[in-house]
C-alpha positions as CSV (number, residue, x, y, z in Angstrom):
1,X,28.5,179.9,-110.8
2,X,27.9,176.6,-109.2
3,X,31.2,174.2,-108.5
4,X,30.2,171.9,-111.9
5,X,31.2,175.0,-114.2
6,X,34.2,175.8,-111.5
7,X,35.9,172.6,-111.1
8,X,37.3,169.8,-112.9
9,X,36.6,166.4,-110.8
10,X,39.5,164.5,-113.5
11,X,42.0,166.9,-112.8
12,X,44.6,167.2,-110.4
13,X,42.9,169.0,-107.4
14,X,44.9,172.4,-106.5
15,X,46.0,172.1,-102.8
16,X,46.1,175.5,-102.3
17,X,42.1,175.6,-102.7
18,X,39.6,174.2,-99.8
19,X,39.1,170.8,-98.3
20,X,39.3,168.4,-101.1
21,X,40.8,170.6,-103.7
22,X,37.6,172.0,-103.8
23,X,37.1,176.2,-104.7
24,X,33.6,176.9,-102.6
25,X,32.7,179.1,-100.1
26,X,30.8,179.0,-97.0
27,X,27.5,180.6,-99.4
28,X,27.7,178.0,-101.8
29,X,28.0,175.0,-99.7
30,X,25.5,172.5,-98.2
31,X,28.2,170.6,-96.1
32,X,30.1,172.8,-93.6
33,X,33.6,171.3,-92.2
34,X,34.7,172.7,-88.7
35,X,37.8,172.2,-87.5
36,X,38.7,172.1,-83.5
37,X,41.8,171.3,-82.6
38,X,41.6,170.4,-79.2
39,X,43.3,167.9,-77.1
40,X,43.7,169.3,-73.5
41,X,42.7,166.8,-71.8
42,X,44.0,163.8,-73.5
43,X,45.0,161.0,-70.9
44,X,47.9,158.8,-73.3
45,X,49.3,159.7,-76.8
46,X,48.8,163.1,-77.9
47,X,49.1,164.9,-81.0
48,X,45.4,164.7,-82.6
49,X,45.3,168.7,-82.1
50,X,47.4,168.5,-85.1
51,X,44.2,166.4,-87.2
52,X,42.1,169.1,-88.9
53,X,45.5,170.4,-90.0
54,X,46.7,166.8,-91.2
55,X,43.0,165.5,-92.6
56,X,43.3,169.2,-94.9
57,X,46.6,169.1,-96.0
58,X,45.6,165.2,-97.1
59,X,42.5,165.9,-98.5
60,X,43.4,167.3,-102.0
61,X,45.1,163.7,-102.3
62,X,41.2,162.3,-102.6
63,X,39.3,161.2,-106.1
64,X,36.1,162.4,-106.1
65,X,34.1,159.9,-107.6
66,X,31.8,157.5,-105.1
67,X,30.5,154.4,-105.9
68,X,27.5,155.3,-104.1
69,X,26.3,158.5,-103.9
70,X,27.1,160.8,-107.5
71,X,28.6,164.2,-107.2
72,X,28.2,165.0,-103.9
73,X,31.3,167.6,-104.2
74,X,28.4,169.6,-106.7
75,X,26.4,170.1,-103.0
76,X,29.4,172.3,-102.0
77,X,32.0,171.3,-99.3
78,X,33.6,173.9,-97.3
79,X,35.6,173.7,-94.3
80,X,36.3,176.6,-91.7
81,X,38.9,178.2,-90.9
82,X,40.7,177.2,-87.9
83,X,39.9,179.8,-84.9
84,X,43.2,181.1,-83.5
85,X,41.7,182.1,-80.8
86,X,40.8,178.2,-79.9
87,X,44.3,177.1,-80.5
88,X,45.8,179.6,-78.2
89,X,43.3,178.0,-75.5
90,X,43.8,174.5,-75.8
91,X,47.5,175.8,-75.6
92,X,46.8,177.3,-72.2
93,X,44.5,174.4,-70.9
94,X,46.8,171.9,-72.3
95,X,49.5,173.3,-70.0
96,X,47.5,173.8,-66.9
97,X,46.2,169.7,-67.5
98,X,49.7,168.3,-68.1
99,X,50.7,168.4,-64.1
100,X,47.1,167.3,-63.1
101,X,47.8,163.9,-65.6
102,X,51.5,163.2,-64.1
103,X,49.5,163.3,-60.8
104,X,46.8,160.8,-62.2
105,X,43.9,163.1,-61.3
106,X,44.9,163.1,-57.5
107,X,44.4,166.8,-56.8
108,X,43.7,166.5,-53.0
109,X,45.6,168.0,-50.5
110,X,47.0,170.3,-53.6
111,X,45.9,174.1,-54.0
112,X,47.8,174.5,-57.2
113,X,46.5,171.2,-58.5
114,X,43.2,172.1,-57.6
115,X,43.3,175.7,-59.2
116,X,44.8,174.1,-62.6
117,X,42.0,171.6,-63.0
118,X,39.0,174.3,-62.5
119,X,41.1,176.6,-65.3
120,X,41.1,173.7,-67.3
121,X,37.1,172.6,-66.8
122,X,36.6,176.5,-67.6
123,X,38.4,176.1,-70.7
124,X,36.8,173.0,-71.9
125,X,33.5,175.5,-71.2
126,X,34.5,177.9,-73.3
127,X,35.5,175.2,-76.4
128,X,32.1,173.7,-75.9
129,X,30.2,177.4,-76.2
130,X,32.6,178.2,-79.1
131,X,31.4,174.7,-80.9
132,X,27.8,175.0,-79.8
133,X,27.7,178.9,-81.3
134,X,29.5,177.7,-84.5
135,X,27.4,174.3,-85.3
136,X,24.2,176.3,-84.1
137,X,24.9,179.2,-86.6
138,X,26.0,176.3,-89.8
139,X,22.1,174.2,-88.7
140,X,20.1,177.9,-88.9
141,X,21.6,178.4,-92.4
142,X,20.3,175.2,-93.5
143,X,23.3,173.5,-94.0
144,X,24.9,170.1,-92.4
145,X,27.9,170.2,-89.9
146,X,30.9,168.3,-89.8
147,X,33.7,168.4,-86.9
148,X,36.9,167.6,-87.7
149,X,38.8,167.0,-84.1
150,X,40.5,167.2,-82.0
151,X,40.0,164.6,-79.3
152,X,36.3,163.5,-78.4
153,X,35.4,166.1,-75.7
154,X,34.8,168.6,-78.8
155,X,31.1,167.9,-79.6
156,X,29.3,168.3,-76.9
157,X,28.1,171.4,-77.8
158,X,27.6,170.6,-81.5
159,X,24.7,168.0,-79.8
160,X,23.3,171.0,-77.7
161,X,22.9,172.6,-81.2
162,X,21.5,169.6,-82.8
163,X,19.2,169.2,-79.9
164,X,17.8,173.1,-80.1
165,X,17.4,172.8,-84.0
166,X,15.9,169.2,-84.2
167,X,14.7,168.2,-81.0
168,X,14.9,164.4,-80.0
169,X,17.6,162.4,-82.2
170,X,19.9,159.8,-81.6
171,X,23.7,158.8,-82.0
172,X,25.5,156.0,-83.6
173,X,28.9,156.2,-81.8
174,X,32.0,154.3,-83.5
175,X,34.3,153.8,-81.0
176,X,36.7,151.7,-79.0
177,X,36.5,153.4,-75.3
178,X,32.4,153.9,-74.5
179,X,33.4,157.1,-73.1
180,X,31.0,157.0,-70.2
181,X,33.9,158.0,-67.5
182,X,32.7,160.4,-65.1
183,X,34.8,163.2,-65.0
184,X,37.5,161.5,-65.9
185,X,41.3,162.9,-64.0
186,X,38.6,165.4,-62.6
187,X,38.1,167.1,-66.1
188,X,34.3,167.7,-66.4
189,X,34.9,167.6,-70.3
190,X,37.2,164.9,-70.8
191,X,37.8,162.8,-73.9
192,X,37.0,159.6,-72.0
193,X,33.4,161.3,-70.5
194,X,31.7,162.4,-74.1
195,X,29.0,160.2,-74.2
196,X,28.1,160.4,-70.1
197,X,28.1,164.0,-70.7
198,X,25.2,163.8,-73.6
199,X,23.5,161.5,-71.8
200,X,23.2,163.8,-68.6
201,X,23.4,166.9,-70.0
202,X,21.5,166.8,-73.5
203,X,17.3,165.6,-73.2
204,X,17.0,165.5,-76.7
205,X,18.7,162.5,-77.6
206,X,16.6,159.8,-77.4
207,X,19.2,156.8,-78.4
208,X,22.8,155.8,-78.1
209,X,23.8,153.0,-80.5
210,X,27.5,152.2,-79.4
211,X,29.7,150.2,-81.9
212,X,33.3,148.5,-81.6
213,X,33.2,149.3,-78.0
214,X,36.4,146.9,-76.7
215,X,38.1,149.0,-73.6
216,X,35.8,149.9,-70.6
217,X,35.5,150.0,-67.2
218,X,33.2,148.5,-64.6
219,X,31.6,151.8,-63.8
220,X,31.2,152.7,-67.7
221,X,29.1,149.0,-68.1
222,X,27.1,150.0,-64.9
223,X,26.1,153.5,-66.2
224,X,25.3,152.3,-69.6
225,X,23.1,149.7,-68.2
226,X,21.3,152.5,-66.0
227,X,20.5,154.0,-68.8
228,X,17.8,150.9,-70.0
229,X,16.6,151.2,-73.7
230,X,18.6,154.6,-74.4
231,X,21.8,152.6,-74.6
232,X,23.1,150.0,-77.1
233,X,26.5,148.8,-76.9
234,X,27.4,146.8,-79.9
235,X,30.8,145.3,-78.1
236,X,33.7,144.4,-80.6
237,X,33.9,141.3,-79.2
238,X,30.5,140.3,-79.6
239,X,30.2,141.3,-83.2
240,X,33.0,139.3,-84.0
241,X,31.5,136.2,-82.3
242,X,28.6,136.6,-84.3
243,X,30.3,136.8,-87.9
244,X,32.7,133.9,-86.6
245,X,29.4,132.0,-85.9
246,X,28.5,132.7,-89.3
247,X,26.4,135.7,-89.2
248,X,26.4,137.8,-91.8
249,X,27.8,141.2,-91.5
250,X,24.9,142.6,-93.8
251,X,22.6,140.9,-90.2
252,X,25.1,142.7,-87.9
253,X,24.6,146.4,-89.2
254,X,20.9,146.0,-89.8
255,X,20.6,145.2,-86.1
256,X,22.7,148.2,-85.5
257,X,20.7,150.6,-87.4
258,X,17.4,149.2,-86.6
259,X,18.1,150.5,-83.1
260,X,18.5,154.3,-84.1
261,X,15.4,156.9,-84.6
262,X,14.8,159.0,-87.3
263,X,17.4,162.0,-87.2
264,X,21.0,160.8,-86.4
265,X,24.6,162.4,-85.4
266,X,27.2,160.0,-86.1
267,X,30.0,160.3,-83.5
268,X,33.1,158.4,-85.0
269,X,36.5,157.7,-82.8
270,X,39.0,156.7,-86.0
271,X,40.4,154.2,-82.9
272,X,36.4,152.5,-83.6
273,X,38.6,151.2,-86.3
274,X,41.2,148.4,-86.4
275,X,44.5,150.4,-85.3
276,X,46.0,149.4,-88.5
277,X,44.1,151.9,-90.0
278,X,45.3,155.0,-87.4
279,X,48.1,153.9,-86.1
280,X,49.2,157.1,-84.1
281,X,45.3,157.9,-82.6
282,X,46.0,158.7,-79.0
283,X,44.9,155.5,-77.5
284,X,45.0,152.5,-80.1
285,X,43.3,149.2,-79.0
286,X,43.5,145.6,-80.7
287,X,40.4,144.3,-82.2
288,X,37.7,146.9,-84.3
289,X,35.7,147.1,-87.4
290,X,37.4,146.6,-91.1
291,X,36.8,150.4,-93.0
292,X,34.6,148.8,-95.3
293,X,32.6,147.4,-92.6
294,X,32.4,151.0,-90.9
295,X,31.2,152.1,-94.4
296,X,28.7,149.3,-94.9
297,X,27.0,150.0,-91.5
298,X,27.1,153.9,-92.2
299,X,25.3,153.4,-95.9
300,X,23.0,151.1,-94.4
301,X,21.9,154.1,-92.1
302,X,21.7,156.1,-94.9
303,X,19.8,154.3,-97.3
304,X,17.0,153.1,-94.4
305,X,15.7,156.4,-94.4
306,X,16.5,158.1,-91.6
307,X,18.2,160.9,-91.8
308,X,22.0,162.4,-90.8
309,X,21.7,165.5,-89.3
310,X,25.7,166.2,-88.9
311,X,28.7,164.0,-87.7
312,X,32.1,164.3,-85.9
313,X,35.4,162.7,-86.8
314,X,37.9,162.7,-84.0
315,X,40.9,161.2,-83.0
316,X,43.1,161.3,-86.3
317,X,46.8,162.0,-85.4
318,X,49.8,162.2,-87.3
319,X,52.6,160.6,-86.5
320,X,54.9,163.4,-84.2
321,X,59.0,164.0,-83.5
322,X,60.8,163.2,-80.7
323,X,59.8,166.9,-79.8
324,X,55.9,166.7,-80.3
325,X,55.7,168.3,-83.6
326,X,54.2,166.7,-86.4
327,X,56.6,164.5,-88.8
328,X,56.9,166.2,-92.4
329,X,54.8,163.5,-94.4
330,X,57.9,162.3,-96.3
331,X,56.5,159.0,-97.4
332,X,52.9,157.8,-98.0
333,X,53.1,156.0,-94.5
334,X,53.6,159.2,-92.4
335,X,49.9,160.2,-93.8
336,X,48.0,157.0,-93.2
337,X,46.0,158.1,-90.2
338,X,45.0,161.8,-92.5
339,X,44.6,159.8,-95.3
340,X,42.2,157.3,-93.9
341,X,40.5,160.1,-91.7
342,X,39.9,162.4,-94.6
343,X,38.4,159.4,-97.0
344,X,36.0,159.0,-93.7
345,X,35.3,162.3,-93.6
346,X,34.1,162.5,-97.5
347,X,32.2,159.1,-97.2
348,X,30.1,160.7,-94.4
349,X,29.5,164.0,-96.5
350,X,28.6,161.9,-99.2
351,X,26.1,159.7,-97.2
352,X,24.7,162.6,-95.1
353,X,23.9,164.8,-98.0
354,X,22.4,161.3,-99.6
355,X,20.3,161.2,-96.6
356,X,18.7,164.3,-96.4
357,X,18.4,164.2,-100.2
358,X,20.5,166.8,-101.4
359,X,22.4,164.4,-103.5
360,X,21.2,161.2,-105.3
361,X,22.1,157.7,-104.9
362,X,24.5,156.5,-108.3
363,X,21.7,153.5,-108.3
């Protein structure tokens, strides 16, 4: 019995079901949701371990109907359980990375230090196995895969997977940090190294299409002009030059998607987006893209053709206590960043399912 005959899209959705309200399994689902909470090695404000958890509970707050693409929910959307097993290590590299951060990295002349920081690179090697296995074993059933982080160290091995099952692709990063650190504190796998790391470590893809990119370093510029052709940093600044100089913004995101091959993962940072829109992500930085310009450029990918072979969203945090905890969402407010993160996360279900034409177009 498929989710049509199962589920009323005008009714109220029942929180206690799946992601989005929604009563399908992992069997009857084209679009598979996995959650990693996973922030060891976050370098400013924490708490977007605590965003699969927040996106979910927020998610039965979403109307089904899209503008664009019709029904997708019918495709099935089913979201993971989180692993406990996970959790318990990002608790135990989360701890070991703490000391190594109040130190700024410096680990020299310091045994312990040293000792914490290759536990912690160990641990970030087992996340990215666990992530590779899972998003490996979701592609071989024919299905398309969706992280829900977590901080942006976590899909690494979702691209390893994407790179075994398709071969060459590329990625259309939203974003305000380019990520091209190297090794960033000393963690192989950090947050602020994602993209360096695909580009060293995963031959397949053929493309990086960076946009919003506003905080960077001088050796992150050098190393994505190293790269030649394979990089394209659309840089906030720059894009809003062009639309005060009277580009359109349709011109902008044709440019941007022109620029990407065939098969695509999108990589989206929420902090890609102006911080008014997540205003607890970890590191929030002035400037970025309006949602419905994130959404304009992401249906212009889908509708040119080429196709979305799985996404991550990462970065969404909730606001926390004085303790760390995350605030009980008393108000409307305290859910902003879940509630914009989750509408994200639909859109690109929508559009990726679109893409690959497992759902049609309401046009």
């Amino acid at each position: 019995m498929g989710t049509e005959s199962r589920y009323d899209p005008n009714a109220p959705a029942d929180s206690s079901a799946g992601i989005f309200g929604l009563p399908d399994d992992y069997s009857q689902s084209k679009m598979i949701f996995l959650p990693v909470a996973w922030e060891a090695t976050t370098s400013y404000g924490g708490g977007t371990v605590y965003g699969p958890e927040a996106i979910l509970n927020a998610s039965s707050q979403l109307d089904l109907f899209d503008l664009d693409v019709k029904d997708p929910y019918l495709q099935g959307l089913h979201c993971l359980p989180a692993d406990p097993e996970i959790q318990l290590l990002n608790d135990q590299a989360k701890r070991l990375a703490d000391p190594i951060k109040e130190a700024f990295g410096d680990v020299k002349g310091n045994p312990s230090l040293k000792e914490n920081l290759k536990k912690v690179n160990e641990c970030s090697a087992k996340l990215n196995q666990f992530v590779q296995g899972q998003v490996l074993r979701i592609l071989k059933d024919g299905k398309i895969p969706g992280l829900i982080g977590g901080d942006h160290s976590i899909p690494i091995g979702a691209f390893e997977a994407a790179a075994a099952i398709h071969g060459s692709f590329g990625i259309l990063h939203f974003d305000a940090h380019s990520d091209t650190r190297n090794a960033y504190m000393g963690f192989t796998d950090s947050h602020a190294s994602i993209m360096r790391n695909a580009a060293n470590r995963v031959s397949g893809i053929s493309k990086f299409v960076q946009v919003g990119i506003r905080d960077f370093c001088e050796e992150e510029v050098e190393f994505t002009r190293s790269q030649g052709n394979r990089f394209e940093v659309f840089y906030d600044q720059r894009i809003m030059e062009a639309k005060m100089g009277g580009e359109s913004f349709a011109s902008i995101a044709a440019k941007i998607v022109a620029n990407l091959p065939e098969k695509v993962w999108v990589s989206f940072d929420i902090d890609g987006l102006d911080p008014r829109f997540c205003p607890h992500t970890g590191t929030p930085v002035p400037g970025g893209l309006e949602y419905a310009e994130a959404i304009y450029i992401l249906k212009a990918l889908a509708r040119s053709g080429r196709t979305i072979i799985g996404f991550d969203v990462v970065e969404v945090a909730p606001p926390l206590t004085t303790e760390g905890t995350p605030l009980e969402p008393i108000q409307a407010s305290d859910e902003w960043d879940a509630n914009v993160g989750m509408r994200l996360l639909y859109k690109l279900a929508a559009l990726s399912l679109a893409s690959k034409g497992l759902a049609k177009w309401q046009d």
